[in-house]
N, C-alpha and C positions, 0 to 999 in steps of 0.2 A: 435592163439597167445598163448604165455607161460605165465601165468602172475603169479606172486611171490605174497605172503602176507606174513609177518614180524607183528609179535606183540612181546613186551617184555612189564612189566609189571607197570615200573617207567620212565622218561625222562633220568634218569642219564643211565640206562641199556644199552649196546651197544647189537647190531642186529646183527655185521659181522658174526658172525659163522651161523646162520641163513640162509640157502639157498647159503651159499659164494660157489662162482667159477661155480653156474649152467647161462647157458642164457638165460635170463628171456628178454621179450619186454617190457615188465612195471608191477615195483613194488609197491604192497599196503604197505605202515607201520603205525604201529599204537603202539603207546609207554602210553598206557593204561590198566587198568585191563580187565582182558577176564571173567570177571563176567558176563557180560550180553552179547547180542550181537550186544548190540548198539553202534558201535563204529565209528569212522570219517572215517579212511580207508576203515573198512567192508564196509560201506554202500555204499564208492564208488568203490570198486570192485564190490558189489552187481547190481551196475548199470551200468557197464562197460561193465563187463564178457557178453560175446555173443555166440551163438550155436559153439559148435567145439573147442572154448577155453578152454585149460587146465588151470588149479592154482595148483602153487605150495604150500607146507605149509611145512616148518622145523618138525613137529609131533604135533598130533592131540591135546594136551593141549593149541598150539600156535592160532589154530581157536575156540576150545569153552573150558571153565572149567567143564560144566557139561554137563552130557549125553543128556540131550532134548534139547539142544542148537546145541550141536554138529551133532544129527542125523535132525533134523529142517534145519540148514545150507546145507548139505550135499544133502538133499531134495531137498531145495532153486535152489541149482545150476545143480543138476539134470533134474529137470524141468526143467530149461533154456539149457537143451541140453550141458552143461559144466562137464568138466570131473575134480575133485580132487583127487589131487596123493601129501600124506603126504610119507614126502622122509626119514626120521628116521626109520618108520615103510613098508617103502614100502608097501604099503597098497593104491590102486587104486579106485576110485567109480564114476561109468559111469553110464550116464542114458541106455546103452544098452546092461549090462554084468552084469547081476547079478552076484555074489559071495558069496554062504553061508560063505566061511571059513573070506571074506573077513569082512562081516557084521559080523562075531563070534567078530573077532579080534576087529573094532570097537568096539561094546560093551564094550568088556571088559578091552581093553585101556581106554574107555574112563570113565569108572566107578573106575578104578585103579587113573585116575588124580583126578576123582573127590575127591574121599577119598582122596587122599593127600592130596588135597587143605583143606580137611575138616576140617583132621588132623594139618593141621599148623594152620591152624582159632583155633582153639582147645586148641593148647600148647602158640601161644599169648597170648589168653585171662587166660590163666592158670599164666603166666608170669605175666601177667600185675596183676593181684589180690593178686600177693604172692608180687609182687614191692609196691604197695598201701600197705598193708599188716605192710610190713617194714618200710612203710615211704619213701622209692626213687622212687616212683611214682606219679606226684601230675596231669599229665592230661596236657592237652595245656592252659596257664595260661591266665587270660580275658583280652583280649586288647581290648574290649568295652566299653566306659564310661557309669554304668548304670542310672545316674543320668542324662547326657542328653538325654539318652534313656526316661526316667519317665517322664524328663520336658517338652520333646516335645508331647510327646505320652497326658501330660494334658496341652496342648496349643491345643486338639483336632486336629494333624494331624493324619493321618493312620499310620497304621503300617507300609505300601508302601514305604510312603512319609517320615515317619522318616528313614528307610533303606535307602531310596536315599540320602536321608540329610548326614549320616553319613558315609556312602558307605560301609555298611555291608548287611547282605542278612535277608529278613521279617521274616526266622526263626528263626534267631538270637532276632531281636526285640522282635518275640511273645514269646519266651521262657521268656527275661526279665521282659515281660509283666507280664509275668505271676507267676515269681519270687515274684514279688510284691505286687500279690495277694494273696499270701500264707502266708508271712511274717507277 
């Protein structure tokens, strides 16, 4: 079977130029960051994909962001007897064809995305420090009340159970929690 994976990095992102116009029998998407490679798609391609099956991939940044992800994956489906062929780079990897120049070229594409990614983590947070800096940067502004955060938390419930109460999440609570021990 031919099977496609699609990752793009936000929900709002469109996918079409990604694999468009090849025939695919079933496509993976996954409209998350390729930070890790835990993703909903990946893991069900991961458990899809069958001996002899090819996946397709628009180029190798769209299956991992860094190099031990990337060559880990590539592993993964090898062992399972499944062939990946990122179509950008033309670049093939079968459990039964080694390829030095192919493995060169991995590498160093994939060490090349890695640094970009690095690099825009980089010039954000450079962005974001000169915006605070000025003043046009104040952070995503608190939409938790911390006051029934404190009142619940001394009525003795957990930290759990006031996140449920509120419908925020327990790291949120213990952060306040812990605002108010400093104070």
């Amino acid at each position: 079977m031919k099977l496609g994976y699609i990752r793009v990095s936000t929900i709002e992102q469109n996918t079409a130029r990604q694999l468009d116009g090849l025939e695919l029998d079933k496509v993976f998407e996954d409209k998350c960051s390729g930070s890790n490679s835990d993703r909903p798609a990946l893991n069900l391609l991961k458990d899809y994909a069958r001996e002899g099956d090819t996946i397709l991939v628009h180029d190798i940044s769209r299956l991992a962001r860094n190099i031990s992800d990337l060559i880990e994956l590539i592993k993964f489906f090898n062992n399972k007897l499944v062939t990946i062929h990122f179509s950008k780079e033309n670049l093939i990897f079968s459990h039964d064809s080694a390829n030095p120049i192919n493995n060169l070229m991995l590498t160093l594409l994939g060490a090349v995305y890695q640094f970009e990614r690095e690099m825009i983590l980089e010039r954000q947070k450079e962005g974001i420090a000169k915006a605070k800096l000025e003043g046009k940067y104040k952070g995503k502004p608190n939409t938790i009340d911390r006051e029934s955060v404190w009142d619940l938390l001394d009525e003795g419930l957990s930290i759990r159970k006031v996140a449920k109460e509120l419908g925020v999440s327990p790291v949120s609570v213990q952060r306040i929690k812990f605002e108010k021990r400093i104070k």
